[in-house]
C-alpha positions as a printed Julia matrix, in Angstrom:
159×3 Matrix{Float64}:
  39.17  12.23   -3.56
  35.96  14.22   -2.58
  32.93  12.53   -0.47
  30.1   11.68   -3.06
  26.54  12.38   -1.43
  23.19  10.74   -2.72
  19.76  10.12   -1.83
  17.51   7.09   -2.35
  14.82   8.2    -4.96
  12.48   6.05   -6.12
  14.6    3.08   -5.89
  17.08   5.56   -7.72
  20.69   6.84   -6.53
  20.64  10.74   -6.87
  23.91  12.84   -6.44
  23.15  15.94   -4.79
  25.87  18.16   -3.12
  26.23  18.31    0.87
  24.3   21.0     2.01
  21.12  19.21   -0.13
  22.06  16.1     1.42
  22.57  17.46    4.94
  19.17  19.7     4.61
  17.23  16.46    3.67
  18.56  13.96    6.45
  18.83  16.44    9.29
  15.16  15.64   10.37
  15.36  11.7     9.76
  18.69  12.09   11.84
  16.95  14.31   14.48
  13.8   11.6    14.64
  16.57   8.66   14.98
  17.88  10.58   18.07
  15.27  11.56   19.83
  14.04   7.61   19.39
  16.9    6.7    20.9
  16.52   8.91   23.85
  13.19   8.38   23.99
  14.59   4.87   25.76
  17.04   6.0    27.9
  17.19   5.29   31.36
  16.12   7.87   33.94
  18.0    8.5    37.31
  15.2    8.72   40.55
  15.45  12.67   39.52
  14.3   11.68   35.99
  17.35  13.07   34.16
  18.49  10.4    31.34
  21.73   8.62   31.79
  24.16   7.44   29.15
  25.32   3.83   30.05
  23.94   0.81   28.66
  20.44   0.37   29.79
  20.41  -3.62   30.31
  23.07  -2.99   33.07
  21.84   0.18   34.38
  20.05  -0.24   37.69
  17.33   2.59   37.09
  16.11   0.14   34.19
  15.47  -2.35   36.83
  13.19   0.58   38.49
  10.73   0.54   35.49
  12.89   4.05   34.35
  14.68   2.44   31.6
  13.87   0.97   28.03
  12.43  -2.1    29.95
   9.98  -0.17   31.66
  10.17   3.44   30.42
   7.47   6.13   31.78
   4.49   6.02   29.98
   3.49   8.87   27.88
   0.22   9.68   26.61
   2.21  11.77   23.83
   3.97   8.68   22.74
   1.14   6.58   22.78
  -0.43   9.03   20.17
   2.91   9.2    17.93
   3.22   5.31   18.04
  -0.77   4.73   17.22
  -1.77   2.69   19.88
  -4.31   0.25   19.04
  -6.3    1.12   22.27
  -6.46   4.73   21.83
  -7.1    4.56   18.0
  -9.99   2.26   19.43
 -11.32   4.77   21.74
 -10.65   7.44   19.31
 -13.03   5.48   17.05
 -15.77   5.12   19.22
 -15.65   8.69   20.64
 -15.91   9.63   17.09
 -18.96   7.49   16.41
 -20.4    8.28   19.8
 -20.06  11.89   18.41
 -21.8   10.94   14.97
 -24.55   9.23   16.75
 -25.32  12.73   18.92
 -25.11  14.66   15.93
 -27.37  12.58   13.79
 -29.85  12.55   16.83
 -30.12  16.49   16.79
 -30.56  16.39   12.89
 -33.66  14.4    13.4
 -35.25  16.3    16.37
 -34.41  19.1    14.49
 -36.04  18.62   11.36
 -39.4   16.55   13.73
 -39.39  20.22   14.84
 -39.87  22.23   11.42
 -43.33  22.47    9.95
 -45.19  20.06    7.34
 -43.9   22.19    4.21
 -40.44  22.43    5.49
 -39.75  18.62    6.72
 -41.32  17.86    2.88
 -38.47  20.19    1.5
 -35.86  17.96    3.46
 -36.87  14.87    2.45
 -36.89  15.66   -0.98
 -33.7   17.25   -1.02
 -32.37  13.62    1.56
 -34.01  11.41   -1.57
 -31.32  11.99   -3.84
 -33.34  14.09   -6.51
 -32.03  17.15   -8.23
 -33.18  19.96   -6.82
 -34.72  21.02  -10.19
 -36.88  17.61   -9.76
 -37.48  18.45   -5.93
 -38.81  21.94   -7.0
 -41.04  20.23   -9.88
 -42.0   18.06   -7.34
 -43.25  21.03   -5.1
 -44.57  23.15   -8.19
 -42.24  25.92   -7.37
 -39.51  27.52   -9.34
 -35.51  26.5    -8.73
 -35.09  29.85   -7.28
 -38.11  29.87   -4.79
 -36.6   26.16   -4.16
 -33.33  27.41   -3.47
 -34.08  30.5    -1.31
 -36.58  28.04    0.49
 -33.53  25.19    0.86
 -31.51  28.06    2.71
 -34.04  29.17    5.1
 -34.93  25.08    5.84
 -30.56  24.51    6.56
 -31.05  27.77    9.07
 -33.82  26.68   10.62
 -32.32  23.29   11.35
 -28.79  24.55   11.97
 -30.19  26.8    14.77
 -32.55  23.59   16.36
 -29.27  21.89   16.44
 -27.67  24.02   18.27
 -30.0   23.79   21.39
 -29.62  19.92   21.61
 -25.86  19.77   21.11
């Protein structure tokens, strides 16, 4: 009698032959192993032993799966709540600078030009905004490009 092989899809049994099945669960078996030795104990020369880590007296030492080294890398795979806190706030911290520039930058441009951007930050259309102005789309447009320019360049010398 030949080995059946299937995979879980969907809630649904699929029969697929062995080298699908082997090809599909070699990295979920490669992930389970390296998990695994992820938690091994660690001799005082930090290779990883092979006993059973609740009797092995490295674990005692803060080397085993009761006190493994720490590892920024596994802190990032795992997600930990601290870092994904500080990741945050670096990240708004980073926001806050950029949105700082963008103002200087456009307190910096000239009366025409700062009008141009707060049309165009108003929400309107930039057929409206160029109404608005009494200029053409086009004129608009080619004026909108030179504005982002201007302001991309200011931003640049307080970031």
């Amino acid at each position: 009698m030949e080995k059946e092989f299937y995979l879980i899809i969907e809630g649904q049994k699929v029969i697929v032959s062995e080298e699908v099945y082997r090809a599909y669960m070699q990295p979920v078996w490669r992930e389970e192993r390296n998990k695994r030795n992820r938690w091994r104990c660690r001799d005082a020369k930090g290779v990883r032993c092979k006993k059973n880590c609740s009797e092995c007296e490295n674990a005692r030492f803060g080397r085993g799966a009761i006190g493994n080294d720490l590892s920024l890398d596994a802190l990032v795979e795992q997600e930990a709540p601290c870092l994904a806190y500080e990741k945050d706030l670096l990240n708004d911290v980073i926001h806050e600078m950029h949105l700082e520039a963008l103002r200087k930058a456009i307190n910096e441009l000239d009366e025409e030009d700062r009008e141009l951007v707060e049309l165009l930050l108003s929400g309107l259309k930039k057929k409206e905004c160029a109404d608005q102005l009494g200029i053409s789309k086009h004129l608009f447009d080619y004026r909108e490009k030179k504005v982002l320019k201007k302001i991309q360049k200011k931003m640049k010398k307080f970031i």
